[in-house]
C-alpha positions, 0 to 999 in steps of 0.5 A: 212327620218329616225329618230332615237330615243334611249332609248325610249317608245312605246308612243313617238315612237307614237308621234314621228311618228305623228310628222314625218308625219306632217312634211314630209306631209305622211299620214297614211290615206291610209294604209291598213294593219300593217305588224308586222316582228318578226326577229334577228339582221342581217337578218332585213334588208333583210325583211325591203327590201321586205316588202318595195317592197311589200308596192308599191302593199300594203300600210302599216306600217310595225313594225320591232321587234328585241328581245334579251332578254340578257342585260339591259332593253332597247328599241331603235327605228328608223322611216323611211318614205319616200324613205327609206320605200317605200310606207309604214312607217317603225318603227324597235323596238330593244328590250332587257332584260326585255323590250324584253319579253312583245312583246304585248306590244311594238306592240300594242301601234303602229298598225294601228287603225281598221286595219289588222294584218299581223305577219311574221317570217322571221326566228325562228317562234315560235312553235305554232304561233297562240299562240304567243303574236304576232300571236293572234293579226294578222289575218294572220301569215307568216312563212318560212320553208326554214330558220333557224332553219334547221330541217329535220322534219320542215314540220312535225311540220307545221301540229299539229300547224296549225291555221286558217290563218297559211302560209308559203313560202315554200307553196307560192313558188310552186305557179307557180309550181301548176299552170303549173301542173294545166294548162297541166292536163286541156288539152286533151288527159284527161287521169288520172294520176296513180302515181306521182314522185316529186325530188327536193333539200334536201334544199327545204321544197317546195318540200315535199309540193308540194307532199303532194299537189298533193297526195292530189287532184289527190288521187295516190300514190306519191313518192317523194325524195331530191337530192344530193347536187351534182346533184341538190343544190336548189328548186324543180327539177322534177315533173313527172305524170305517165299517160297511155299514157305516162309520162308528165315530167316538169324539171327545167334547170335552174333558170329561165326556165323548159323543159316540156315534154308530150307524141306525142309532142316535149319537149319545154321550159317554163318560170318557174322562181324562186320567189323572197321573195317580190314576195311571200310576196306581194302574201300572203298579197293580201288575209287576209282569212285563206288559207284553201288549204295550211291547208289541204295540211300540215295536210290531204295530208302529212299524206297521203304521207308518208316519202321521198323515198331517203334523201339526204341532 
């Protein structure tokens, strides 16, 4: 069910959705967090999308907010319950002029009542987001270094900014990454690593943190570089761990898949797709806790690390 109401208030959208459940026979009973998306026009739905995914894990209400401080002071909403919004209710707040700058307050009439707050910038995050009127209402806060804006000092930024319960995808998608890596040192022979060498697309802040992780928990140098586009246009590439013995190499051959390759045993292939946005998101929503890991690896290890051997963007 969707239901449009133009020109309108916080208050009736209130009402509105009271009045949506009473109808359709949903309850709010059974949500467990508000999830609050801060977006621009045209990448919302994309969001929408995820977000409706992930409610089948987590039960929500999902705020959708599009500011655009031009023009007349409005603010136009749409309602969708049902199977228009998964297992959530999805409230989009289209915001402009002057109505657009009090984002506090077009949210906060509409949370959940003793429930936690998620904020969540799909795109153009706010330098500090803590200190945004939305992030000091969420207990998490969800940023995307791959997206706009493009910047190669966008990893740079993440550490002088942080704050207890700070994320970012970037981080989220190397979880499979850690975990491959993680499973091969746990098995003998137990040599230690002496130096690490990270490649992977100019496109990929995964990249860069994935470095700073590993320079972090195995204490050796690391270098790490980007790809040209022409050898490798997207994600993490290779990761090889220099040991006595030999070299433990993981590559990706494509989407899907990645060819591990350790000293006195045949190279064989192991699934290591690539993760969807649902995916990440319902991963960073199953812990409400700060992710003092992520914290430490954008502020101790990447100023351990160091710049990037080659760039190639």
């Amino acid at each position: 069910m969707i239901v449009d109401l133009p020109d309108t208030t916080v208050s009736k959208i209130a009402r509105s959705l009271v009045s949506v459940r009473e109808e359709g026979g949903a309850v709010a009973l059974g949500r467990v967090l508000t999830l609050v998306i801060v977006t621009t026009h045209g990448l919302h739905e994309e969001a929408i999308e995820a977000a409706n995914d992930a409610s089948r894990e987590h039960p929500m209400r999902v705020i959708v907010l599009i500011a655009n401080p031009e023009g007349e002071a409005k603010l136009d909403a749409q309602i969708r319950v049902g199977g228009d919004a998964g297992a959530s209710e999805v409230v989009v707040l289209r915001a402009q002029g002057d109505v657009a700058s009090n984002q506090e307050g077009l949210v906060t009439g509409l949370l959940l009542p003793d429930a936690p707050v998620v904020a969540w910038w799909p795109d153009f995050p706010p330098a500090r987001p803590a200190a945004s009127d939305i992030g000091r209402m969420a207990q998490r806060r969800i940023t995307d270094a791959s997206t706009k804006p493009y910047a190669k000092d966008r990893l740079s930024s993440l550490g002088p900014s942080y704050a207890p319960g700070d994320t970012d995808l970037a981080w989220t998608r190397l979880t499979h990454w850690r975990e491959q890596l993680a499973a091969v040192l746990d098995q003998p022979p137990y040599e230690p690593v002496t130096a690490v060498e990270v490649v992977g697309a100019g496109s990929s802040p995964s990249t860069g943190l994935l470095a700073a992780w590993l320079r972090l928990k195995l204490e050796v140098p690391v270098q790490w570089r980007y790809s040209a586009p022409e050898e490798w246009e997207h994600g993490i590439q290779k990761v090889r761990l220099v040991r006595p013995g030999g070299d433990i190499v993981l590559e990706r051959t494509n989407d899907i898949d990645a060819t591990l390759t350790q000293p006195g045993q045949p190279s064989h292939d192991i699934v290591l797709p690539r993760r969807t946005l649902r995916e990440c998101l319902a991963e960073e929503l199953r812990r409400l806790d700060p992710d003092l890991l992520y914290g430490r690896v954008i502020t101790e290890g990447w100023e351990l690390l160091g710049p990037p051997t080659v760039t190639e963007v």
